[in-house]
N, C-alpha and C positions, 0 to 999 in steps of 0.2 A: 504493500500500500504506500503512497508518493503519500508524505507529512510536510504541511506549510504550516509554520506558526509566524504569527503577526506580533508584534510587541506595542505597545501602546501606552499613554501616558496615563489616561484617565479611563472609567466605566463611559462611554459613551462614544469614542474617537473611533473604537473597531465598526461603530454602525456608521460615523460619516465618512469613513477613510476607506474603499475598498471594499466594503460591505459587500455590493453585488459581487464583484468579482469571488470572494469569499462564497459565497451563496453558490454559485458556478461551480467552483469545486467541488463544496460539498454534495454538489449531487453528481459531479461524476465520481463521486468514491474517495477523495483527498482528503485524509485526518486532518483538521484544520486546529490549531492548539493558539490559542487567545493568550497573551501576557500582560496581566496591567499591572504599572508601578504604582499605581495610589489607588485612594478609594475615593479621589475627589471630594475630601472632607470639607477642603476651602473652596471649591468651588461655587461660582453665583449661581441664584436658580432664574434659569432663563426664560420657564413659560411663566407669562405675567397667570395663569389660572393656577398655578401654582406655591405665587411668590407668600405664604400663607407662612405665620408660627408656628405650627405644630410642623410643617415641611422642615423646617428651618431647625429647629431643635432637633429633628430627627432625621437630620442630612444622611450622615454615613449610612446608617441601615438601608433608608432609602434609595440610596444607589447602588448598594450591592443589588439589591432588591430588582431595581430597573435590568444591572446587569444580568443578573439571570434569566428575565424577560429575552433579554433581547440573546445572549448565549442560544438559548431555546430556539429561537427565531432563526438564527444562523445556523444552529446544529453546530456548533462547534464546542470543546471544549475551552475552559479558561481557569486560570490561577490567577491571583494577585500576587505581586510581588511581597507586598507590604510592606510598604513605605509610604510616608504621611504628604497631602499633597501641599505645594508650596504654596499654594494661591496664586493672582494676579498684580504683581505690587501696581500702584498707582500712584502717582504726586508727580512734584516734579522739585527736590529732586525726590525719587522713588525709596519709599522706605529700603531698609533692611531687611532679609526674606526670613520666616522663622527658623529659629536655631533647629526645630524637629523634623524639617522638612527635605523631601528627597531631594532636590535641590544642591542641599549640601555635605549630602553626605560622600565621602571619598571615593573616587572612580571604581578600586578595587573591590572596598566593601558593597558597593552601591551593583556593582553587574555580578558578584555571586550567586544572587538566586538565581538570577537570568542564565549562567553558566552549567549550575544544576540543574534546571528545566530544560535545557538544550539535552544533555548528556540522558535526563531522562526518557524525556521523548522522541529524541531524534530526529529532528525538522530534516528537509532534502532542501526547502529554501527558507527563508525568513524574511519578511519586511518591515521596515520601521518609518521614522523621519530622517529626512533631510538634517546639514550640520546647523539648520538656523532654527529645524524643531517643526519647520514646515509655516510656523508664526512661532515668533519669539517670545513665547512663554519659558518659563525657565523648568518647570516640569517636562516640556516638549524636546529641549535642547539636551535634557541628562540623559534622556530617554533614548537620543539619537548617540550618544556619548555611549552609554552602558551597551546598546546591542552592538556597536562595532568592535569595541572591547570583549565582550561575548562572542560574539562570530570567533573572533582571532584567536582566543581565550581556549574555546568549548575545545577545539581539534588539536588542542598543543596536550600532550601528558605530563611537560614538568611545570604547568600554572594550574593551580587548584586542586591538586589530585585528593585531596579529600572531598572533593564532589562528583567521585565516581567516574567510568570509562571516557575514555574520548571519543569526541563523536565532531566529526567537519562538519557542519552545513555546507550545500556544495556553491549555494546560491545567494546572495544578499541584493534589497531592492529597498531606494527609497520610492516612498508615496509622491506622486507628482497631481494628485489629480484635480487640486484648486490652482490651475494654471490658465495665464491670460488666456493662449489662444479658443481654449473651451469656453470660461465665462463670456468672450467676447462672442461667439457663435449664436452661443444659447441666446447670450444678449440679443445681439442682428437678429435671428430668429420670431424672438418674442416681439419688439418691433414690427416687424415687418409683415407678423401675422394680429395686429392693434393690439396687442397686450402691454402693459405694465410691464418693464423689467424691473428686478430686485436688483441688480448687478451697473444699475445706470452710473450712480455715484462712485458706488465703489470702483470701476474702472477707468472713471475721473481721473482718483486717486491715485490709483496703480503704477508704480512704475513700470516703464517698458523694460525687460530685460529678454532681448529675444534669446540671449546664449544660454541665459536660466531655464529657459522653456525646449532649449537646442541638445537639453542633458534629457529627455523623455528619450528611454529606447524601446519601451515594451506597453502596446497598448492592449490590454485582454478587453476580447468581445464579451461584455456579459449584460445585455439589454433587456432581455427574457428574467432577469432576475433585481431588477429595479425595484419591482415590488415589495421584493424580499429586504430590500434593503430598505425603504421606504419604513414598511410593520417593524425591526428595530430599530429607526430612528425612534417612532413613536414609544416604542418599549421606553425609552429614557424621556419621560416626561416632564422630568424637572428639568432638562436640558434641550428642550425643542416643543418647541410653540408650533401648531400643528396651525396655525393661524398665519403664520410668520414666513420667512423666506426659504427654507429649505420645502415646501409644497405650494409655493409660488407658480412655480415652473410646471406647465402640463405635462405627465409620466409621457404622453406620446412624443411629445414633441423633441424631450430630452432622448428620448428610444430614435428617433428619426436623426436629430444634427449631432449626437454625442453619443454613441452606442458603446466606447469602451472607459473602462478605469485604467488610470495610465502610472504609469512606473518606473526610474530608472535602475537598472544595473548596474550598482557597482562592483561587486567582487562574485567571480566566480571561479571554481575549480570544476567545470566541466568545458566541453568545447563547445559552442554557441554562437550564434552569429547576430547581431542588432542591422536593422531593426529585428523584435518580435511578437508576437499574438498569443504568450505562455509562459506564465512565469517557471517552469518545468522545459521546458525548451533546452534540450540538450543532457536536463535531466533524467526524461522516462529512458534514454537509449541507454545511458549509464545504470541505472539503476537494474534495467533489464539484463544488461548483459550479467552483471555483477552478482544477479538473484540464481 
């Protein structure tokens, strides 16, 4: 059986990051293994139907809560790492982040579980963020810190050998999928068929980085499975406003100008060629021959 595990910052990031693609696999047969670092204890709650006291007092539970929803929803499994989440600092200038928070804890000690869960499970690829976190949250940034440390980490036998066999991942990928040239598709699209875009200002804003968007190598088709990613957004309620901009955009429409989740390559130990249509690409041959 081909195993992808995804690493992930927060209870919520594996439904808007990849999700369908995720969905994809698991029904063609791919062990799919969830990793979050935190339980999103500091996190804001984003559906105003939710912004409620007793939600608030009873954050953490709540969002394991969600996470299992939407776990369910994906069919995939998932662990938490556990570690405490750092929040959003804001000011200017920006506070100091809290001394308990994953944030700060030391590279070594901070990618061990992740190193153990590697060695337990045995992923064939893995994905995470980008070096800026994907948006520069500082939970996002350790996040993309600790799995490449992990990647390198899991397959070596003299770093960590108290956490069981060695095992390579063969594959590593970041997330690319909130990238201009899609927002701006979707955008044109929605226009042009008199709708409202969500993405108007925000692309305002955007800087143009064509080279940033020139590192996409691998776009997986997975449009048939929208849906699925759709029903766990919703699973995480305190965190998506079902009112709001992530169901702005008509499922057909997004199925019609944007049909894949997109991804870059960065390390691999099989032989593969870019562009691709599979994060397994170059994998199943390996794996086959080797089984």
């Amino acid at each position: 059986m081909l195993r992808l595990m995804h690493v992930h910052a927060h209870p919520d990031d594996e439904s808007s990051k990849g999700a369908a693609s995720t969905a994809r696999y698991v029904a063609e047969g791919v062990d799919v293994h969830v990793a979050t670092c935190t339980g999103g204890e500091r996190g804001s709650i984003l559906n105003p139907k939710m912004d409620r006291p007793d939600v608030l007092e009873n954050i953490t539970e709540i969002r394991r809560q969600e996470m299992e929803r939407a776990r369910d929803i994906l069919g995939v499994r998932q662990d938490w790492l556990g570690f405490v989440d750092s929040g959003w600092p804001e000011g200017d200038p920006k506070p100091p982040l809290p001394e308990d928070c994953f944030a700060l804890v030391p590279l070594e000690e901070a990618a061990a579980p992740l190193v153990r869960l590697i060695r337990e499970f045995k992923p064939h690829v893995m994905t995470t963020y980008d070096e800026r976190g994907g948006y520069p949250h500082p939970d996002h940034v350790k996040c993309h810190e600790i799995s490449v440390h992990a990647f390198e980490a899991a397959g070596d036998p003299e770093r960590y050998p108290e956490l069981g066999e060695p095992w390579q991942v063969l594959k590593l990928y970041y997330h690319h999928s909130f990238n201009r040239p899609r927002m701006q598709a979707i955008h044109d699209a929605m226009i042009d068929h008199g709708l409202e875009s969500p993405w108007g200002e925000r692309l305002k804003e955007w800087t143009v980085e064509p080279e940033w968007d020139a590192r996409i190598t691998t776009r997986v088709p997975c449009a048939d499975y929208f849906g699925v990613r759709d029903q766990a957004l919703l699973a995480h309620a305190t965190q998506i406003d079902p009112d709001g901009f992530w169901f702005a955009i008509p499922r057909e429409l997004q199925e019609k100008v944007w049909p894949t989740e997109d991804y870059e390559l960065v390390r691999s130990h099989v032989a593969s060629s870019t562009p691709e249509d599979d994060l397994f690409a170059g994998v199943r041959e390996h794996v086959g021959a080797s089984s």
